[in-house]
C-alpha positions as CSV (number, residue, x, y, z in Angstrom):
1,X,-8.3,15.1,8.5
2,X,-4.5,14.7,7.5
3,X,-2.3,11.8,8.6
4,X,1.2,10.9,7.9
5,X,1.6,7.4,8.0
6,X,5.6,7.1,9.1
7,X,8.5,5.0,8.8
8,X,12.4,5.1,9.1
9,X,15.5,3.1,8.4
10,X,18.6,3.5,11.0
11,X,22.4,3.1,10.8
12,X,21.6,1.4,14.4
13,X,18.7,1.2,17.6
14,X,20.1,3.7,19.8
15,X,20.6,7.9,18.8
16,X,22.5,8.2,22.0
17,X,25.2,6.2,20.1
18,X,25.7,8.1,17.8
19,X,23.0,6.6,15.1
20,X,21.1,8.2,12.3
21,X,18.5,7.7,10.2
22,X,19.5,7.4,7.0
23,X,15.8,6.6,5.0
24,X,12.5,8.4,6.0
25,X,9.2,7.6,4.1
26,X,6.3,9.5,4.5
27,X,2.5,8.3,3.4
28,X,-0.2,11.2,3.0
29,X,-4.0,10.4,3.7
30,X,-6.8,12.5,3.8
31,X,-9.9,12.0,5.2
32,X,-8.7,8.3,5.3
33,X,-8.1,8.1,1.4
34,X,-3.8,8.3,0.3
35,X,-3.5,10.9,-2.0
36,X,-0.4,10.3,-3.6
37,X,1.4,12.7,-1.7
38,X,4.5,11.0,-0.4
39,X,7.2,12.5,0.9
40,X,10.5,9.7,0.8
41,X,14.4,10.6,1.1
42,X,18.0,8.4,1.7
43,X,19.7,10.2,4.1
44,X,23.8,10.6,4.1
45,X,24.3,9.6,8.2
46,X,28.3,10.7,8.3
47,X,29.2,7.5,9.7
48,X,28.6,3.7,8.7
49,X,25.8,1.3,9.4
50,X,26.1,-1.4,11.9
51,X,26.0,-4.6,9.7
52,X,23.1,-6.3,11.4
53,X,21.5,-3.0,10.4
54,X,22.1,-3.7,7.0
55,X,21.1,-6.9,7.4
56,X,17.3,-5.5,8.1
57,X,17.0,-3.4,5.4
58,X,19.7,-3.9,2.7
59,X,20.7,-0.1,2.6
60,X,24.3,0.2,2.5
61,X,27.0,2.9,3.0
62,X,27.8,2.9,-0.9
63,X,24.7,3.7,-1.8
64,X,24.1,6.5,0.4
65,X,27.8,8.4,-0.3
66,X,25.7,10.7,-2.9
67,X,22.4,11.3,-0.5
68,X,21.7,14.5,1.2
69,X,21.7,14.9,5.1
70,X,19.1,15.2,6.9
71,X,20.0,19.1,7.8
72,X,19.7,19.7,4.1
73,X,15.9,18.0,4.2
74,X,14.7,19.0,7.3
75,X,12.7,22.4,6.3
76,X,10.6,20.3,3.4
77,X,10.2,17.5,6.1
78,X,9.0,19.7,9.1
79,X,6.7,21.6,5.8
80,X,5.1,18.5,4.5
81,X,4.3,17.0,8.3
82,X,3.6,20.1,10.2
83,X,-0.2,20.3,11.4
84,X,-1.1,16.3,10.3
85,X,-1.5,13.5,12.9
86,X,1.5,10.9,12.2
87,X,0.8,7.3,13.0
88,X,4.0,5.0,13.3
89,X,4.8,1.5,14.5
90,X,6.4,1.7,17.7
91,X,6.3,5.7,17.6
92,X,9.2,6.0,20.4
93,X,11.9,4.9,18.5
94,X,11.0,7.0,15.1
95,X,10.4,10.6,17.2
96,X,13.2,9.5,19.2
97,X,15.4,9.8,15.9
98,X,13.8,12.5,14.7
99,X,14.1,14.4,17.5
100,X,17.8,13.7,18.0
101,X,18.4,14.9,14.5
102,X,16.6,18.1,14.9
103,X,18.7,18.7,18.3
104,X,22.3,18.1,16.2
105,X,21.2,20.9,13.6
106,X,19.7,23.1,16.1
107,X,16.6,23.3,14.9
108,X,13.9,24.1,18.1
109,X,11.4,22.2,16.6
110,X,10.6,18.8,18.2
111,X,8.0,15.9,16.4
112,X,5.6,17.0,19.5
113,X,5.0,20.6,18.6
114,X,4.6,19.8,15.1
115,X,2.1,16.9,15.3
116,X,-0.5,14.6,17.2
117,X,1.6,11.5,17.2
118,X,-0.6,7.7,17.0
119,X,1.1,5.2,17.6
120,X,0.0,1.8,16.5
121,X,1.7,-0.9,18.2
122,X,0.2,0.3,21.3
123,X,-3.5,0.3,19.5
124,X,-2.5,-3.2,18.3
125,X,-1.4,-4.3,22.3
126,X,-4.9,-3.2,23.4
127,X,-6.9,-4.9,20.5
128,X,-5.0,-8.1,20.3
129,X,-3.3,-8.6,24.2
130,X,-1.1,-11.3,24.5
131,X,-0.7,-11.6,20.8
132,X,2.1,-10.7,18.3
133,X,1.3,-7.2,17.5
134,X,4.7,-6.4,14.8
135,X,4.4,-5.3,11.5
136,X,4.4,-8.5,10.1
137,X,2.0,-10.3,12.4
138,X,-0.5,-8.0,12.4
139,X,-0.2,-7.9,8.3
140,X,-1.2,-11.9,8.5
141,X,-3.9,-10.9,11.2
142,X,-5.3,-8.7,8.9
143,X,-5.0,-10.8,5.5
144,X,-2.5,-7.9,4.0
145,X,-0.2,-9.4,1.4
146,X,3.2,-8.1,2.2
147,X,5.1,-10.6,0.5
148,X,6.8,-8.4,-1.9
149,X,8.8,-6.9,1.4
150,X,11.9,-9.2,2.0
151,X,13.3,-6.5,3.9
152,X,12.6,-3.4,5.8
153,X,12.3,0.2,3.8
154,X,10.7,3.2,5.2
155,X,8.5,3.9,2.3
156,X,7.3,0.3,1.7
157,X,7.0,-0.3,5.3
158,X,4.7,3.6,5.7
159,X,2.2,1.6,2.8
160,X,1.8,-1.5,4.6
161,X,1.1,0.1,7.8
162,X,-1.7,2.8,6.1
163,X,-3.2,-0.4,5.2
164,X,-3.3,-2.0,8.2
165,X,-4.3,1.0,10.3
166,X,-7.3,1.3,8.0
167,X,-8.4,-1.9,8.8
168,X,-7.8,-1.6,12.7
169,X,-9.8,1.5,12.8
170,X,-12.3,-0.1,11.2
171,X,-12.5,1.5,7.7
172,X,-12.3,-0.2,4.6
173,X,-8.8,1.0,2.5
174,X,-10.4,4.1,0.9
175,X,-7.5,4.6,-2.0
176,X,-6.8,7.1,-4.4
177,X,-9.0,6.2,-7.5
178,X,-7.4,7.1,-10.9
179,X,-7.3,5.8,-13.9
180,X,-5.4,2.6,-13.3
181,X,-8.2,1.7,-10.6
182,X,-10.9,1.2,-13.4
183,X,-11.0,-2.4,-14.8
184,X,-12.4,-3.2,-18.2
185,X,-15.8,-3.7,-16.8
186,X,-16.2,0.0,-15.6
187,X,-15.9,-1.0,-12.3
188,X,-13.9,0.6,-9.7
189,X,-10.8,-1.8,-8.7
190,X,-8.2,-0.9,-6.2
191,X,-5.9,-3.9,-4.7
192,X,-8.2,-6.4,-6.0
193,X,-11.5,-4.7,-4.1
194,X,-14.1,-4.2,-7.0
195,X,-16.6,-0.9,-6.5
196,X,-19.8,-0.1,-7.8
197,X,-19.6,2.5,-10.6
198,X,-20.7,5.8,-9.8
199,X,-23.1,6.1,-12.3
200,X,-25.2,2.7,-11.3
201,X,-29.2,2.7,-11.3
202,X,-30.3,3.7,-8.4
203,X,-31.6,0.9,-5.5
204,X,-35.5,0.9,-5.6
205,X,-36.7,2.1,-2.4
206,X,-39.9,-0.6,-1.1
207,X,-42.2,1.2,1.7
208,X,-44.2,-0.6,4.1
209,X,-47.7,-1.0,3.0
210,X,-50.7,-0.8,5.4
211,X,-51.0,-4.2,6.2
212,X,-47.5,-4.8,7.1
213,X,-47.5,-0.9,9.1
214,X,-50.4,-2.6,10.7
215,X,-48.4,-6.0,11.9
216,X,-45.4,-3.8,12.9
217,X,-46.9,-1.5,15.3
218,X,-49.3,-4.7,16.8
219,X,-46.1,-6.3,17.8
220,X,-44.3,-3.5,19.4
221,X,-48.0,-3.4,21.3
222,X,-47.1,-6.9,22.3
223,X,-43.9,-6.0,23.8
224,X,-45.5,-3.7,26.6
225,X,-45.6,-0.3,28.0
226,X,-41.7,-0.6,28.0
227,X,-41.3,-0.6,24.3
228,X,-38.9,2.0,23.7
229,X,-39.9,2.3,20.0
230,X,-43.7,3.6,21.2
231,X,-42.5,6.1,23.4
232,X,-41.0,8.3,20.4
């Protein structure tokens, strides 16, 4: 199974308006481990950011004077997320972009036709009702250090939500492991978790002995006709 956990910075909230996005970043994961596989791009909007824009995620109009636009990106995007499932925070407002910038360069193809879309602020509403459920809050919810992000960027904002949709769905953060994930013990480290090596003893498997096979089935005798566990 491929996902694209994604993220994007604006020049404002609304595309009616006349915004763009002007940062997309893109997180690969397969079969719920990242791959490495990231797909991040500035974008050249054509017209200035609104300052409390900028004030969100520090990306200014100098800097992006020598970007592409997103008409010159668009083919690798729709190639690198065509046929995944993209999970986003607040999904509305990222397809809404992405849609509107599709429609300006004529391009027929629309987030929806290209991918399953999950969106995780609404999985967030229904787990935790009547509770903060932004980026941030569900971070501390979560125990997910993202101290290091003083303000919003797509790609930072794409890794900090693959970690936190790992742990809503349940899974413990199943990262790439290369080289720099091996500590000097041999053991398997990635963000601190420590793994068993691969090539550990194997567990020593105990069976029953007569006695205790003896005890076992007495007490489900005990429990009466109803016992599930003699009917099979």
């Amino acid at each position: 199974m491929r996902q694209i956990i994604l993220d994007t910075e604006t020049t404002g909230l609304e595309p009616k308006q006349g915004h763009k996005i002007i940062e997309i970043g893109c997180v690969e994961m397969v079969d719920r481990r990242l791959t490495g596989n990231n797909f991040h791009q500035y974008l050249q909007p054509e017209r200035d950011i609104d300052a409390a824009a900028i004030e969100v995620h520090g990306i200014t109009n100098e800097f992006l004077v020598d970007k592409p636009k997103f008409k010159d990106v668009a083919s690798d995007f729709i190639d690198y997320v065509s046929g995944a499932e993209l999970i986003i925070h607040n999904a509305p407002f990222d397809v809404g972009f992405l849609d509107h910038e599709l429609l300006l360069i004529k391009n027929p193809a629309r987030v929806d036709t290209l991918c399953a879309v999950t969106d995780t602020l609404v999985m967030a509403k229904k787990m935790h009702p009547g509770q903060r459920n932004s980026l941030d809050a569900l971070c501390k919810r979560y125990d997910i250090d993202n101290s290091h992000r003083e303000l919003h960027g797509a790609l930072l904002d794409a890794e900090i939500l693959a970690d936190v949709y790992l742990l809503m769905t349940g899974g413990q953060a199943a990262l790439v492991l290369d080289s720099s994930s091996v500590d000097e013990s041999g053991e398997l480290s990635v963000d601190g978790i420590r793994r068993l090596p691969a090539n550990r003893p194997q567990l020593k498997v105990v069976s029953a002995g007569k006695l205790e096979l003896k005890a076992h089935n007495l007490q489900l005798e005990s429990m009466g006709e109803g016992c599930v566990w003699l009917k099979n």
